[in-house]
C-alpha positions in Angstrom: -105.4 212.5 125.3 -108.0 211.0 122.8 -107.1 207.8 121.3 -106.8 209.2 117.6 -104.1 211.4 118.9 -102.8 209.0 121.3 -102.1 206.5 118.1 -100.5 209.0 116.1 -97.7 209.8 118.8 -98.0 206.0 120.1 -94.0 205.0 119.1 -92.8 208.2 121.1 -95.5 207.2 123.8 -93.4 203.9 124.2 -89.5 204.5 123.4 -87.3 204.2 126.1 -85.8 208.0 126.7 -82.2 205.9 127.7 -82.1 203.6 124.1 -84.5 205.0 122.6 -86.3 201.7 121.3 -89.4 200.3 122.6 -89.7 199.6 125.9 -88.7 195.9 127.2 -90.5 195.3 130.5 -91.0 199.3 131.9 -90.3 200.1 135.2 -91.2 203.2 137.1 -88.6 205.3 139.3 -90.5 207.1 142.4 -90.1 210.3 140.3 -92.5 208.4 138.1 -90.5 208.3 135.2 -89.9 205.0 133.1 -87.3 203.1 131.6 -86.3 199.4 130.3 -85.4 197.4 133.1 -82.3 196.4 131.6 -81.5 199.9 130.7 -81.4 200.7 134.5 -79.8 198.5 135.6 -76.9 199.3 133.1 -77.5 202.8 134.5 -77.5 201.8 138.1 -74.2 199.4 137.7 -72.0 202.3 135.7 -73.1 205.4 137.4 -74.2 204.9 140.7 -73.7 203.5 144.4 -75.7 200.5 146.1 -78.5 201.8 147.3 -79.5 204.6 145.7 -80.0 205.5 141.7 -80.5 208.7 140.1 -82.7 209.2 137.2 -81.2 209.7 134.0 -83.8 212.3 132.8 -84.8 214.7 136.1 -81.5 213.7 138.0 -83.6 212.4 141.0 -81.8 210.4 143.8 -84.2 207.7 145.1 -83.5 204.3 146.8 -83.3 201.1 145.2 -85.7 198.4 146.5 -85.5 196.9 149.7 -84.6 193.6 148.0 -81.5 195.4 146.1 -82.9 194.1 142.9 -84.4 196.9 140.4 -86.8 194.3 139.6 -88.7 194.9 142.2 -89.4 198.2 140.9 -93.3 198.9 139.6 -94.1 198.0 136.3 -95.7 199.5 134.0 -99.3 198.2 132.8 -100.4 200.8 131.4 -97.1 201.0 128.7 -97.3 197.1 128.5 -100.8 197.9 127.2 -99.3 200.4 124.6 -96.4 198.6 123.4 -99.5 195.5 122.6 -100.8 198.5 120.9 -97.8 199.5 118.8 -97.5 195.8 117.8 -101.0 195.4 116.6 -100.6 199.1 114.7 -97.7 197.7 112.8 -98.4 194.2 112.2 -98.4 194.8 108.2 -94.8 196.3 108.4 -93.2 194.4 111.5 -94.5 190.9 112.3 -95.5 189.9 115.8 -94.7 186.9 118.0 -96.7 184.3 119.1 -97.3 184.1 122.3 -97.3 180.0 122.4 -95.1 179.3 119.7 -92.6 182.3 119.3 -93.2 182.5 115.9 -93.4 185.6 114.1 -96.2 186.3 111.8 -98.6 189.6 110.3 -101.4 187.1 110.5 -101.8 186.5 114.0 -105.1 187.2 116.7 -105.2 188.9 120.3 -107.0 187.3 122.7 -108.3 190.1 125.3 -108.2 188.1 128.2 -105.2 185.8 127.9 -103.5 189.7 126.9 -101.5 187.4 124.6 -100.5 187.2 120.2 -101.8 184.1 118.8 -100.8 182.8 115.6 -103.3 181.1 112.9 -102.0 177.7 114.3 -102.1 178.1 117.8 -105.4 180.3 118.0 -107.3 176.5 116.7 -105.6 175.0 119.8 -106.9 178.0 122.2 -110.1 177.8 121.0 -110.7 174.3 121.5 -109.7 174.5 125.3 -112.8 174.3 127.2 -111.8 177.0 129.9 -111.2 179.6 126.8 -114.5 179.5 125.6 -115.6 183.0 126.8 -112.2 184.5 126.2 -112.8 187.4 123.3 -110.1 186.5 120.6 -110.0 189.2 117.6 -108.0 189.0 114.5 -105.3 192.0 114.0 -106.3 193.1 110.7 -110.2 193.7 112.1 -108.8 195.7 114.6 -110.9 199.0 115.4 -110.4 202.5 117.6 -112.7 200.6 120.7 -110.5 197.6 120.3 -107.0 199.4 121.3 -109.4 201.5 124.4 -109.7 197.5 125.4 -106.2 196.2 125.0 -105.4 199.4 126.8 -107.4 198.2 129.8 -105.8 194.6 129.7 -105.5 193.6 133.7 -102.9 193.8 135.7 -100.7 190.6 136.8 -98.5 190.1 139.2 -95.0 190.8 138.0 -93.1 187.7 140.6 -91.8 184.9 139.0 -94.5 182.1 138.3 -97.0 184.1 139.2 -97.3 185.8 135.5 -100.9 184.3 134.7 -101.9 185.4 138.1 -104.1 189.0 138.0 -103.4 191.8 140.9 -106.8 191.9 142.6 -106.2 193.0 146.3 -104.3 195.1 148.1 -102.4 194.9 151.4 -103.0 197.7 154.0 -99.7 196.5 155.9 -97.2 196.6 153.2 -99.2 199.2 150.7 -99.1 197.1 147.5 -101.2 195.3 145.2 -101.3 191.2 145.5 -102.3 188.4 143.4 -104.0 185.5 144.9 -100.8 183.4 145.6 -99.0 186.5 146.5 -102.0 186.6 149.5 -101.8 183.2 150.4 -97.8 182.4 150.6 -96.5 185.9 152.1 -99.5 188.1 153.8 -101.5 185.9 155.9 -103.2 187.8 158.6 -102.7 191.0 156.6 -105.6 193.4 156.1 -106.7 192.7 152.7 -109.1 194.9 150.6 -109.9 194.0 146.7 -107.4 196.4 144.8 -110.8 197.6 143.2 -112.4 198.9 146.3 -108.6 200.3 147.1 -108.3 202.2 144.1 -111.8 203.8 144.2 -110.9 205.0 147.9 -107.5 206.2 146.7 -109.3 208.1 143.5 -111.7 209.8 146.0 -109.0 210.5 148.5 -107.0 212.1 145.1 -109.6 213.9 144.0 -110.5 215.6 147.0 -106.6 216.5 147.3 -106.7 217.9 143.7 -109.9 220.2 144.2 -108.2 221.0 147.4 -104.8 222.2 145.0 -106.8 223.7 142.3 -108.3 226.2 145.2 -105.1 226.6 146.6 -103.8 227.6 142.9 -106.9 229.8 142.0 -106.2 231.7 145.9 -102.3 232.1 144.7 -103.5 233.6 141.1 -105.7 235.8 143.1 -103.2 236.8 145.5 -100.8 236.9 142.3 -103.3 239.1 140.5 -104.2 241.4 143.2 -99.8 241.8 143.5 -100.0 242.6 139.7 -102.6 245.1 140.3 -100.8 247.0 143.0 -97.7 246.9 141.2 -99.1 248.7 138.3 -100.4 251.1 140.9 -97.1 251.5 142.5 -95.6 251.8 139.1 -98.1 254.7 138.2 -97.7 256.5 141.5 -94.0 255.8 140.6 -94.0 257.7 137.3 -96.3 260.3 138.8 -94.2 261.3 141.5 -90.9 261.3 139.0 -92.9 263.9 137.2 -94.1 266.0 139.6 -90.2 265.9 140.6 -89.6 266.9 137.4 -91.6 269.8 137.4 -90.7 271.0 140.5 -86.8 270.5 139.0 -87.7 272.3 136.0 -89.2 275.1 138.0 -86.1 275.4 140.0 -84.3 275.3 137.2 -85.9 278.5 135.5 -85.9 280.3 139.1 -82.0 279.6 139.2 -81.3 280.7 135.6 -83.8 284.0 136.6 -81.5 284.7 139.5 -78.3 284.0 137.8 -78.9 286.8 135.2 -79.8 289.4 137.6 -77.0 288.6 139.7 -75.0 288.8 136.5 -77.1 292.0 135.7 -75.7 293.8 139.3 -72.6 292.3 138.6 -72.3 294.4 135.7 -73.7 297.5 136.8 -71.4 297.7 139.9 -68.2 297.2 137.6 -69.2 299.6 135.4 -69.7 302.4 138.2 -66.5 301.6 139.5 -64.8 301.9 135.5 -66.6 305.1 135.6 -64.9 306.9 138.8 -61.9 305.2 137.9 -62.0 306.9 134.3 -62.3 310.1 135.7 -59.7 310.1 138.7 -57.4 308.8 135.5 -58.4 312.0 133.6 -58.0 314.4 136.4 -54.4 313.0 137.2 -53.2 312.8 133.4 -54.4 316.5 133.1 -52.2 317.1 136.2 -49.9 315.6 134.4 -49.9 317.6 131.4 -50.1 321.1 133.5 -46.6 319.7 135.1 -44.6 318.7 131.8 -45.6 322.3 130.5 -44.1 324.1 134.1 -41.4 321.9 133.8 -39.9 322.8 130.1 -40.7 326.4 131.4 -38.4 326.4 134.1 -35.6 324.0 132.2 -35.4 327.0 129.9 -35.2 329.7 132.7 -32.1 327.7 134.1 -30.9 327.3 131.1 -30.6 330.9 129.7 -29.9 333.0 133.0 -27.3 334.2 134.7 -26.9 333.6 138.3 -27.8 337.1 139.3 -30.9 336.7 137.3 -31.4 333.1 138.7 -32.1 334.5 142.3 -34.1 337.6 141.1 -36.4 334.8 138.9 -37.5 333.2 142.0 -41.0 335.0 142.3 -41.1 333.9 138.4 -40.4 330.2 138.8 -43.1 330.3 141.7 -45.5 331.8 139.1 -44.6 329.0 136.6 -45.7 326.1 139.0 -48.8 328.0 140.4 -51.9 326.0 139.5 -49.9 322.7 139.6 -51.3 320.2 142.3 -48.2 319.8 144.5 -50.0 316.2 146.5 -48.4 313.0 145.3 -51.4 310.8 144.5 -51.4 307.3 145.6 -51.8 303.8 143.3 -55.4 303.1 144.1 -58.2 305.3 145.9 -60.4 302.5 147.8 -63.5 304.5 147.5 -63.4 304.0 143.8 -62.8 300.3 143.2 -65.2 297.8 143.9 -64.4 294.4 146.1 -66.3 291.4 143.8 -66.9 288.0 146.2 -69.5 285.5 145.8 -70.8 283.8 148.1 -71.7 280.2 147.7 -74.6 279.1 149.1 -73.9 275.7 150.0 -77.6 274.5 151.8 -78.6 274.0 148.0 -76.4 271.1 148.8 -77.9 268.2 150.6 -75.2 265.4 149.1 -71.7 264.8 148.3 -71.0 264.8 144.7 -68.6 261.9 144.9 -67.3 259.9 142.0 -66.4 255.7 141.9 -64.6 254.8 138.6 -64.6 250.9 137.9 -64.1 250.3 134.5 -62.4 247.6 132.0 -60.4 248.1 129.1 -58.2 245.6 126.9 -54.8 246.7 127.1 -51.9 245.4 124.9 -48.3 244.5 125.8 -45.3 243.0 124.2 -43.6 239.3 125.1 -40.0 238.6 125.1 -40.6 237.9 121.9 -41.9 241.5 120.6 -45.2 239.5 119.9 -48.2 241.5 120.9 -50.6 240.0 123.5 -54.0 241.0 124.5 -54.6 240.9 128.3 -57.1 242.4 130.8 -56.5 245.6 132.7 -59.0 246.3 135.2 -58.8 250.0 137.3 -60.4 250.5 140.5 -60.4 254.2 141.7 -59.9 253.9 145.3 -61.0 257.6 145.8 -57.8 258.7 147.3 -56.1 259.5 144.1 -54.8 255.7 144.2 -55.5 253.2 142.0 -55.6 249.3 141.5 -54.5 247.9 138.7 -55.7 243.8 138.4 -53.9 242.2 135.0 -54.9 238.7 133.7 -52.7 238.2 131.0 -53.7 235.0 128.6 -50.9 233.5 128.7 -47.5 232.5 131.2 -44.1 233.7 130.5 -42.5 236.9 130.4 -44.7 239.9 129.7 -43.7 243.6 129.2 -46.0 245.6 129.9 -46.3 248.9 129.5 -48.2 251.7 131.6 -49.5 255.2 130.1 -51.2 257.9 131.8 -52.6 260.9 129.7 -50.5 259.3 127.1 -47.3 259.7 129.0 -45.1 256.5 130.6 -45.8 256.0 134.4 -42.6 255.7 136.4 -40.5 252.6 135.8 -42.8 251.9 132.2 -42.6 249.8 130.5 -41.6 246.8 132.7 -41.9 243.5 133.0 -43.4 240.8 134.5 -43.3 236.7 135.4 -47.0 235.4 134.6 -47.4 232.1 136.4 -49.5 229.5 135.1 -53.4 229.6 135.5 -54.0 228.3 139.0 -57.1 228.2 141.8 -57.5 228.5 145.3 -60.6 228.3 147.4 -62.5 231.2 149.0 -64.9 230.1 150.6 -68.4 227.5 150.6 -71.5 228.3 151.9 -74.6 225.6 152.0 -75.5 222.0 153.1 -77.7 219.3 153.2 -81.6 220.6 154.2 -84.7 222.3 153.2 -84.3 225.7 155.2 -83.4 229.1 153.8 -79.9 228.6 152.8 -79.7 225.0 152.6 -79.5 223.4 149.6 -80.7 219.4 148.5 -79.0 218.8 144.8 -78.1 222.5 144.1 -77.3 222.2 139.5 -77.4 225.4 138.6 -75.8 229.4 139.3 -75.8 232.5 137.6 -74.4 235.9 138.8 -76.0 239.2 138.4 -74.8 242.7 137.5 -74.6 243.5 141.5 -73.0 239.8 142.3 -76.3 238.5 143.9 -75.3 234.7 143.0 -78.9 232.8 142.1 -78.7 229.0 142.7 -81.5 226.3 141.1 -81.9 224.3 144.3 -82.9 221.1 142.3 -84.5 218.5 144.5 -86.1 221.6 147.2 -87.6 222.6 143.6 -86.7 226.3 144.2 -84.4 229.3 143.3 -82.5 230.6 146.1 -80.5 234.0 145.8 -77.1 234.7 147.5 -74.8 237.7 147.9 -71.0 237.2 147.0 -70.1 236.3 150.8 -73.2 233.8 150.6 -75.1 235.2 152.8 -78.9 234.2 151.9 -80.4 237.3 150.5 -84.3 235.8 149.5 -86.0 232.6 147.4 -88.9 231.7 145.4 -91.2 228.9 144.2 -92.3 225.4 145.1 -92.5 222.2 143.3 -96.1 222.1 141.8 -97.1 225.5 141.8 -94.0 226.7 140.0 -90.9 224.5 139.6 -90.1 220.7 139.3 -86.4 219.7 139.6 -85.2 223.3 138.1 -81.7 222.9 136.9 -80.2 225.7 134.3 -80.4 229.6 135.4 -79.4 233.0 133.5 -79.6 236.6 134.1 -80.4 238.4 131.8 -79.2 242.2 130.7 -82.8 243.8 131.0 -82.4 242.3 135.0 -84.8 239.3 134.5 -84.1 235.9 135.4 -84.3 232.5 133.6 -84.7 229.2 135.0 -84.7 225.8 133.3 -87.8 224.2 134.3 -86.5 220.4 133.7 -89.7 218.6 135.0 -92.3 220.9 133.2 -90.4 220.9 130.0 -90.4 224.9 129.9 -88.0 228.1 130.7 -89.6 230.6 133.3 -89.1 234.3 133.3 -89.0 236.3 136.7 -88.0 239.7 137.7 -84.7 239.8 139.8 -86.8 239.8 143.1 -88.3 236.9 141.8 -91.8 238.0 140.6 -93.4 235.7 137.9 -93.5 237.2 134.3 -93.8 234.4 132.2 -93.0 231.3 130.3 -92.1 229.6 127.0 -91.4 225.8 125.9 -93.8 223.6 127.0 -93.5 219.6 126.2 -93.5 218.6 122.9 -91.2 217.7 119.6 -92.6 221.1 117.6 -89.7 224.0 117.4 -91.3 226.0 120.1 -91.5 223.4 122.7 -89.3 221.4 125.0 -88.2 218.3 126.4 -86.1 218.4 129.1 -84.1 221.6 129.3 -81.1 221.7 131.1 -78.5 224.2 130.7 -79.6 228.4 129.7 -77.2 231.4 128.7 -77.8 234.6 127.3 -75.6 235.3 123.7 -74.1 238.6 122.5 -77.5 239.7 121.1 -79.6 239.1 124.2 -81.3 236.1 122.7 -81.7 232.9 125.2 -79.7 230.0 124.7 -81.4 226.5 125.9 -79.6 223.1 125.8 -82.7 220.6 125.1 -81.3 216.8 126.7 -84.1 215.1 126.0 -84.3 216.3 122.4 -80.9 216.5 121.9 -80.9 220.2 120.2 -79.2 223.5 121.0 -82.7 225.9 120.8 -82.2 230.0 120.7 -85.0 231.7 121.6 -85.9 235.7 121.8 -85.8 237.4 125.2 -90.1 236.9 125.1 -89.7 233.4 124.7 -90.2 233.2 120.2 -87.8 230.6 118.8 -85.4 231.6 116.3 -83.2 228.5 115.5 -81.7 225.6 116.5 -78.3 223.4 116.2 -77.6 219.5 116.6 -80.7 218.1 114.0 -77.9 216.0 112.0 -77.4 214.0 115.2 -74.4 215.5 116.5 -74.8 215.3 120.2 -75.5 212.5 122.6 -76.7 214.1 125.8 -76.0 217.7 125.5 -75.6 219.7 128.5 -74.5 223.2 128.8 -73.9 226.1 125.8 -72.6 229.4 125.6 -71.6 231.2 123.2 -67.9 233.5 122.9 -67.5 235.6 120.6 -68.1 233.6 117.1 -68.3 229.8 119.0 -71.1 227.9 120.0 -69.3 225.7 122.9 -71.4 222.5 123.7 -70.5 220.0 126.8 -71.4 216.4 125.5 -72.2 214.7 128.7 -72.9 211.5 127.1 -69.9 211.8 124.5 -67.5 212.8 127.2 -66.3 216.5 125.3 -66.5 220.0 123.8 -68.2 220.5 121.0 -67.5 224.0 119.1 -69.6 225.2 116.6 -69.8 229.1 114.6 -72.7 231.2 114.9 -74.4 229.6 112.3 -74.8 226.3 113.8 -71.9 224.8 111.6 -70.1 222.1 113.2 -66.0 223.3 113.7 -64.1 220.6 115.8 -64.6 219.1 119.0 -61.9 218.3 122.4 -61.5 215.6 125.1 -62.1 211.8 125.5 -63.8 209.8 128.3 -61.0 209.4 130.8 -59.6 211.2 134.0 -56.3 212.3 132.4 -55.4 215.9 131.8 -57.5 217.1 129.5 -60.0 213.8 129.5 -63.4 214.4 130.4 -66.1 212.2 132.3 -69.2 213.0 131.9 -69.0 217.2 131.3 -71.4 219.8 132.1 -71.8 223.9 133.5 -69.2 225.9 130.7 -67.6 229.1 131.4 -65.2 231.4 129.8 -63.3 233.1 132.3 -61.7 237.0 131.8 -58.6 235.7 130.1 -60.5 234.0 127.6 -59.8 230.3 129.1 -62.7 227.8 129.0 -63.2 226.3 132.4 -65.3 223.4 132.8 -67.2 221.2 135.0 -65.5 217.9 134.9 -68.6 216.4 136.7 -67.7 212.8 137.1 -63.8 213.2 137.8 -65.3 215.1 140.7 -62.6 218.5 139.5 -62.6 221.8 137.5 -60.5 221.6 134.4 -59.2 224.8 131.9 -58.8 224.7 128.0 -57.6 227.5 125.6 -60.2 227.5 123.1 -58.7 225.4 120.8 -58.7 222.4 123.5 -55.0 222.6 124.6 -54.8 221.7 128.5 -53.7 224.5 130.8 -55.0 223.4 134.4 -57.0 221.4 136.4 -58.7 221.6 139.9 -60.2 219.6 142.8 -60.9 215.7 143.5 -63.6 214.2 145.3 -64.1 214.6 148.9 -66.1 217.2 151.2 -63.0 219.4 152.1 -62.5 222.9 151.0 -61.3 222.5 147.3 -62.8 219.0 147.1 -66.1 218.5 144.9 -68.9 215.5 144.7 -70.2 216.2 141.3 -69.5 219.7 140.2 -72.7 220.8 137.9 -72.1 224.6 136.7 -70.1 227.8 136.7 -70.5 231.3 137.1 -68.3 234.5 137.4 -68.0 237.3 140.0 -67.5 241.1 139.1 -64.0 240.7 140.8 -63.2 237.1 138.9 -63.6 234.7 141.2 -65.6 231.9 140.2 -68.6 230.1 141.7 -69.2 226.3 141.4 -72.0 223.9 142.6 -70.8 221.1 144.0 -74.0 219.1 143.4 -73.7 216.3 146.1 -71.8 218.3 149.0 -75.2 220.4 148.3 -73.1 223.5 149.2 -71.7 226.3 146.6 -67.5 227.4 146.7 -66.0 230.2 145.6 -62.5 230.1 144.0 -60.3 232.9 142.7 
């Protein structure tokens, strides 16, 4: 960074991220970030154990000095140099302090080598001391762009008590840190000594060489990476080639079937007709017959009728003649020469699969309370492809429900009915993870999110990578490693398209991969603008696909498009502390205040609406809150991260239930972080400092 640009950021460059003012005596943590001494010590007393202290920005645990004291951490020099900087910047509007006197004043010097604020008074008396006479002393108003470079480049002195004056000018081999002369002479004798110079050049070469050595080991990845891309595409293309020869050959099928199904249709036809036609005339012939005999017939009635019975046995030769001619054979029902036998035939090696059908769908269902009052509950049906079903009901509220059951619009047996709703409890599952670097071990696991097929996706925060899970958590795959893609990723979300986004905390960015974890891109990036992040923490996805990101550092609620273009953001008027996790249910924005201790709820808008929960560890009090989640029956659950337990809220912050304490057993958390929901509504928590995931229902 040039120092024209350097100056014009130069009070962010120097603010404490805990307090927010300028630093007062900066010391580094191992993850390299900085804070006020006093400010960590605070931190270290309030939040954390003995020995160890976790960041407050990236959540990293590392140990405290040997000596117990944070003091003994680094110091800064290089923010020391800055903060001189700041001072010297706004010396017309905020006076500075003399560095002999204490008193404040806008017309004061710097003298480059004492790396001290003189005032008009004391500056005579510097000046007049024999020893001073080659020290460079400038006054603040004649201050130029190469003067800050050389204030920047103030020496180093040794931070021990009485030894302030005293400049860091070798370094011990033993014990690895830099020493000022007295430092050398009280407490390393007989240590190998180099001059810190000669140290840091062999360290900057030794860096160097490391860093050309990573940028071929990146540029061989982005090859690899590129070449993947490439045959990707190709696979893609064959892909779509292949679906279209199918498609043809489908089509073609198609046409030949159709083709066959008209002349079989066409046969089908002609048979039946020639079988109509014989049986048309065998008809004819017999009601011909027919006619012949009803004619005979009133012939011989009349004979019978009119004669005597002497004429009756002489008219027997006449009665014969009558009936001559008539067929005298009784024919039967149905000749089977003339009617056709119609069977097809199916043809079942067109058939290479089972057409076999799995219903699992939800619907809201209604039912009626003692009461008569209407309440809205969850009915979830699982065809069990017996002609049986499972019903699973999560009503939203205990009591006495009646329920009522329809099928095809008609009452089931027994409906409507009803039933004893206890209250909302949980009981563990199962837990799967611990302590480790391997393939299914986790170190500091913050964030889950569950896909469409309940693969459960865990941002394994200190082994800087994602790790993917099925719902009995056995390890299914991972991706990434700390400087090539991640650093200390927290927040994860699926998305509906199938990709997945991770919270990049340390690079200050969101990451997009495909569900198998390939790379497809990125968005944020450090930085105050809109577009850009400072440390991103919790992700969801709202009711219109866009992304959700809860900025910590920044304090803001950002929404951005699926491809990574912001759209708004919520939380400019100050209204959160240390904002953790947001999603949004149906018209709410819900917001976990980790540094306020509650639930914040907003409307879509970004308009504030009312907020629930205190510090405490009462029901319903919160300590420190974080991962969100509204479960099927509309409940809130949250991560009730420092009381170590799950707790659940209607919406409107009334208490329902709470779960867990701290301890390692089954049902026991250390630190739960975030939330996530199974297909079948169990619910999956990391429990941050077990570094293992459970699964409750």
């Amino acid at each position: 960074m040039d120092i024209k640009t350097l100056l014009r950021n130069l009070r962010e460059e120097v603010s404490c991220p805990v307090c927010t003012n300028v630093y007062t005596d900066p010391k580094h943590l191992p993850c390299l970030h900085t804070f006020c001494l006093q400010c960590l010590k605070h931190w270290h007393t309030t939040s954390h154990g003995r020995d160890t202290i976790r960041c407050p920005k990236c959540q990293a645990i590392s140990r405290v000095p040997e000596s117990g004291d944070l003091t003994d951490l680094p110091t800064s020099f290089y923010l020391n140099g800055l903060i001189d900087v700041l001072a010297i910047k706004e010396c017309k509007t905020s006076q500075v302090r003399c560095g002999n006197c204490d008193k404040k004043s806008a017309e004061s010097s710097y003298c480059f080598h004492c790396c001290v604020f003189w005032c008009d008074e004391c500056i005579i008396g510097h000046n007049i001391i024999r020893s001073n006479k080659d020290h460079r002393v400038l006054a603040l108003k004649d201050f130029q762009d190469k003067d800050y470079e050389d204030v920047m480049k103030r020496p180093a002195f040794c931070p021990k008590e009485d030894h302030n004056k005293e400049e860091l000018k070798y370094f011990c081999k033993d014990c690895e840190m830099p020493l000022c002369q007295i430092c050398v002479t009280l407490d390393h004798g007989g240590h190998n000594m180099k001059l810190i110079k000669e140290e840091a050049e062999t360290q900057k070469t030794e860096m160097k060489s490391f860093i050309e050595k990573q940028r071929h080991n990146l540029q061989a990845k982005m090859n690899v990476v590129s070449r993947l891309d490439e045959d990707c595409a190709t696979l893609i293309q064959q892909g779509e080639d292949v679906k279209r020869e199918i498609q043809t050959f489908v089509d073609n099928l198609i046409a030949a079937i159709e083709a066959n199904k008209k002349n079989i249709f066409a046969e089908v036809e002609k048979e039946t007709n020639k079988s109509i036609e014989s049986i048309t005339r065998r008809k004819t012939e017999i009601e011909r017959q027919m006619t012949a005999i009803k004619s005979s017939l009133e012939k011989a009635d009349k004979l019978l009728t009119r004669s005597t019975n002497a004429e009756i046995v002489q008219l027997k030769k006449s009665s014969d003649t009558i009936f001559e001619g008539v067929h005298q054979i009784e024919p039967t029902d149905c000749d089977p020469e003339l009617v056709a036998h119609f069977v097809f035939v199916e043809n079942y090696k067109l058939f290479n699969t089972q057409n076999q059908t799995n219903w699992n769908f939800e619907k809201t269902n209604k039912s009626r309370d003692e009461q008569g009052r209407e309440c809205t509950s969850e009915i979830q049906i699982n065809d069990c492809k017996d002609g049986l079903y499972q019903v699973r009901y999560c009503p939203r509220d205990p009591g006495k429900c009646l329920v009522t059951v329809k099928v095809n619009g008609e009452h089931v047996r027994d409906s409507p009915f009803a039933v004893q709703v206890t209250p909302f409890q949980f009981k563990p599952v199962l837990s799967f993870g611990e302590e480790g670097s391997s393939e299914g071990m986790f170190r500091l696991p913050w964030g889950v999110a569950v896909s469409a097929k309940d693969e459960i996706a865990i941002t394994d925060h200190n082994n800087h990578r994602v790790q993917i899970f099925n719902s009995e958590g056995n390890y299914l795959r991972s991706f990434s490693t700390e400087g090539v893609e991640f650093k200390f990723p927290t927040g994860i979300t699926y998305h509906d398209n199938g990709n997945i986004f991770v919270a990049d905390y340390g690079n200050s960015r969101i990451q997009i991969f495909k569900g198998k974890g390939e790379y497809v891109g990125s968005f944020g990036g450090r930085g105050s603008l809109d577009s850009q992040l400072l440390s991103p923490c919790g992700l969801s996805v709202d009711s219109d696909g866009n992304i959700i990101v809860t900025d910590s550092g920044d304090r803001l609620i950002k929404i951005f498009s699926p491809d990574g273009n912001f759209l708004t953001k919520i939380g400019e008027q100050g209204y959160f502390t240390i904002p953790v996790h947001c999603i949004q249910y149906e018209r709410y924005l819900i917001v976990s205040d980790y540094g306020e201790h509650c639930i914040k709820v907003f409307d879509r808008k970004g308009n504030f609406q009312y907020k629930f929960g205190k510090e405490g560890g009462g029901d319903g009090e919160l300590n420190s809150p974080s991962g969100l989640l509204v479960n099927k029956s509309g409940h809130l659950v949250v991560c009730d991260e420092n009381n170590h337990r799950i707790q659940v809220f209607e919406l409107n912050g009334k208490f329902l239930s709470k779960f867990g304490k701290k301890g390692g057993n089954l049902g026991e958390f250390d630190s739960p972080t975030s939330l996530a929901v199974l297909t079948n509504g169990q619910i999956v928590v990391c429990d941050a400092f077990n570094h293992r995931i459970q699964i409750l229902e």
